[in-house]
C-alpha positions in Angstrom: 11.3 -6.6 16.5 9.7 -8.3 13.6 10.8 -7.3 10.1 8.9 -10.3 7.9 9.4 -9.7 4.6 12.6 -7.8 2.4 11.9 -7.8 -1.5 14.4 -5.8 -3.6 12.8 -5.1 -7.1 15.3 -3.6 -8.5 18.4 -1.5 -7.5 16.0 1.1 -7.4 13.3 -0.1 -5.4 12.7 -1.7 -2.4 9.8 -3.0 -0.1 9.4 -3.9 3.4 6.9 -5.7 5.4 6.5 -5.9 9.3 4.5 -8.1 11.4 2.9 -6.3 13.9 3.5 -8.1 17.4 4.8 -6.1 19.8 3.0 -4.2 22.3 3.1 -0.1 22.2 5.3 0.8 24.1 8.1 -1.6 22.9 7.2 -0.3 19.4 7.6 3.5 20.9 11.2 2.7 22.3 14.0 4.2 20.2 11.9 6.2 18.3 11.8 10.2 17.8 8.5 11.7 16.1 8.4 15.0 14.6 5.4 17.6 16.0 3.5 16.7 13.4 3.9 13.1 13.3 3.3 13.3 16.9 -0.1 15.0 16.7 -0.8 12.4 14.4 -0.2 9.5 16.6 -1.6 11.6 20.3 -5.2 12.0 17.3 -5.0 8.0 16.7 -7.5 6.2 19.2 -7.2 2.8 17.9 -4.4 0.6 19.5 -3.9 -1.2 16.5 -3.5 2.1 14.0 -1.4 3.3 16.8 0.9 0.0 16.5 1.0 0.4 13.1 2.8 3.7 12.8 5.2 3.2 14.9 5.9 0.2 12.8 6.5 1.9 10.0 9.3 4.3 12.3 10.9 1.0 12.3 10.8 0.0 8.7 12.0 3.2 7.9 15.2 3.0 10.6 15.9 -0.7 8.4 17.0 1.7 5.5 18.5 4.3 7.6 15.5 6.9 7.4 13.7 8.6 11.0 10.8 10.5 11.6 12.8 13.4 10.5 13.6 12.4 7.1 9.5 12.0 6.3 7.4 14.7 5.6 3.6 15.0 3.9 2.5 17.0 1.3 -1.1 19.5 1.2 -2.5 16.2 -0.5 -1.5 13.8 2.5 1.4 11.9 0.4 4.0 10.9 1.8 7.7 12.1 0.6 11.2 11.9 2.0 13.7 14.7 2.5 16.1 13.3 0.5 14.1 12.6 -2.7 13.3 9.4 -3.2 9.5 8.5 -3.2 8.0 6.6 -0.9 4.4 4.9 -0.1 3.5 3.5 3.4 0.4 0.8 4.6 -0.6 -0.8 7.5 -3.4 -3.3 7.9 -4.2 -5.2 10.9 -0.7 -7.0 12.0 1.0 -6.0 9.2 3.1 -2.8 7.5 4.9 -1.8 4.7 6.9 0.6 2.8 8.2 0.6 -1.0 11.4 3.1 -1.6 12.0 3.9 -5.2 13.2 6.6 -7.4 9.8 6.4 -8.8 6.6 7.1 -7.7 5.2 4.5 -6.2 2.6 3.3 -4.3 1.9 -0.1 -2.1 -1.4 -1.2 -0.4 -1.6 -4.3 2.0 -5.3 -5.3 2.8 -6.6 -8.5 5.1 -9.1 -10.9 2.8 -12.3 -10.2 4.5 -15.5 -11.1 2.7 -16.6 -7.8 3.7 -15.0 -6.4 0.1 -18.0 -8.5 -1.8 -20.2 -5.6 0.0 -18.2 -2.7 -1.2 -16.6 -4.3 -4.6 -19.2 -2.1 -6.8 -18.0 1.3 -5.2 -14.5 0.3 -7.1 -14.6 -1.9 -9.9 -17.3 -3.6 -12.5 -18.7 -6.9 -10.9 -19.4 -8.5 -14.3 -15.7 -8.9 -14.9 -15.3 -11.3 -12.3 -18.5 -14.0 -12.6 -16.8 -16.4 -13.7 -15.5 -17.5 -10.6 -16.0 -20.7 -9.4 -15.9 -19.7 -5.6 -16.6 -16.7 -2.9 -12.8 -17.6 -1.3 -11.4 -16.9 -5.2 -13.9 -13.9 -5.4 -12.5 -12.2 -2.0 -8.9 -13.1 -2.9 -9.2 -11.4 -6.7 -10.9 -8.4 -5.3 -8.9 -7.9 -3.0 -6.1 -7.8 -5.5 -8.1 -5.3 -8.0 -8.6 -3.3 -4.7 -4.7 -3.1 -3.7 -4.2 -2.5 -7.2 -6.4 0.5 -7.4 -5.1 1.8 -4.2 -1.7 1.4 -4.8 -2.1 3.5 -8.4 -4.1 5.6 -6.3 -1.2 6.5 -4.6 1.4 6.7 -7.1 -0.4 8.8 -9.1 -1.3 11.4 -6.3 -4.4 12.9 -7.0 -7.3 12.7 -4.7 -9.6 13.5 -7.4 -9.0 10.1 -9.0 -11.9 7.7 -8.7 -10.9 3.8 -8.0 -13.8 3.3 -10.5 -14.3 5.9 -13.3 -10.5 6.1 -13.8 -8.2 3.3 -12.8 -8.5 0.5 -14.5 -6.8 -3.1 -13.9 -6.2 -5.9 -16.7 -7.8 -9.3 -15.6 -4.8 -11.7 -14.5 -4.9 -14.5 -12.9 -3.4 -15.8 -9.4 -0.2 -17.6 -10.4 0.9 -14.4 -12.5 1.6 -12.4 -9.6 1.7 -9.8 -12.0 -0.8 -7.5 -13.8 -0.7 -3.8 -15.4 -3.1 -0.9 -14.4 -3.7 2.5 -16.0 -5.1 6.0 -14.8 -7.2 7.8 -17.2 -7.5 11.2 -15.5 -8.8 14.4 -17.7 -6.2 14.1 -20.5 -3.5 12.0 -18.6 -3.2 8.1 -19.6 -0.6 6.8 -17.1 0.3 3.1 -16.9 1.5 1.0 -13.9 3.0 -2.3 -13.5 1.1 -4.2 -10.6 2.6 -6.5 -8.7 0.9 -9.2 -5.8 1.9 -11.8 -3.2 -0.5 -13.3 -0.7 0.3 -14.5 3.1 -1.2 -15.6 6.3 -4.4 -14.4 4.7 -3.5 -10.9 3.6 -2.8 -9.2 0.4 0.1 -7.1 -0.5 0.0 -4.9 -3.9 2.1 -2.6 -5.1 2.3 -0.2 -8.4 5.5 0.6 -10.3 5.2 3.5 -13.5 5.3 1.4 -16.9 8.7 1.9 -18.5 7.6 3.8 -21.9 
């Protein structure tokens, strides 16, 4: 089994990546689903989505969780039993999971050039033209797009729009580090963003701003 990737934030929070290179069925050994969960999996078609969610059964057994423990709100959030929050992603070959006191929220996404097509659904195109290359382009958007997603889930409301109400400070590569900020009817919420980038993919994730 292939857990890639441990990074402990703080005593409070802690992520996990997998790499996604077993088959199915040794991905579905050991591992008890609830009915719901279940349904969810028997309603998947693709091999790859199916792969990934039993990955994340075994990212969750690496810090003593099961199926059992999870359970999903009327909004589609993920929560566990025992209180502490919890976001979950899977992209391609890889998964992950951030555990935290906090809400939280974590996004992994393949660099595919396919974001230039979509970037102004989510974000204003202006900010980035000063980039020398369509490599850097992809890489950065990819980031503002993890970013986004990752508030997106922290903050849990599906009536949040990527680009009318999140909003992410420039930054550049080597910080591995930015801020966001929902601004949602009267709510102004503010996220630390963090990034790392590896074997071509992009993982974000979105910590609530100390105040």
């Amino acid at each position: 089994m292939s857990l890639y990737k441990t990074i402990t934030v703080s005593p409070e929070t802690k992520i996990l990546i997998w790499k996604i290179d077993e088959s199915y069925e040794e991905l579905a050994q050991g591992i008890e689903l609830t009915d719901h969960c279940q349904n969810r999996l028997d309603n998947t078609k693709s091999d790859i989505h199916q792969r990934g969610f039993l990955s994340v059964r075994h990212l969750l057994a690496q810090v003593g969780y099961v199926d059992h423990d999870l359970y999903y709100d009327d909004k589609g959030k993920p929560h566990l039993h025992d209180g502490k929050q919890i976001s979950i992603t899977h992209s391609f070959e890889f998964s992950a999971i951030i555990i935290s006191n906090h809400s939280v929220g974590i996004d992994i996404e393949k660099q595919r050039d396919k974001i230039l097509r979509i970037a102004h659904k989510f974000t204003p195109l202006e900010e980035y033209r000063t980039l020398a290359n369509s490599e850097a382009l992809i890489r950065k958007l990819t980031i503002v797009w993890g970013a986004k997603e990752s508030i997106y889930k922290a903050y849990g409301s599906k009536q949040v729009s990527f680009l009318q109400h999140i909003n992410i400070d420039d930054f550049d590569f080597d910080d591995k580090r930015t801020r966001g900020q929902v601004y949602f009817n009267k709510d102004r919420v503010s996220y630390e963003i963090f990034f790392l980038e590896f074997e071509g993919f992009t993982c974000v994730y979105a910590i609530p701003q100390e105040k």
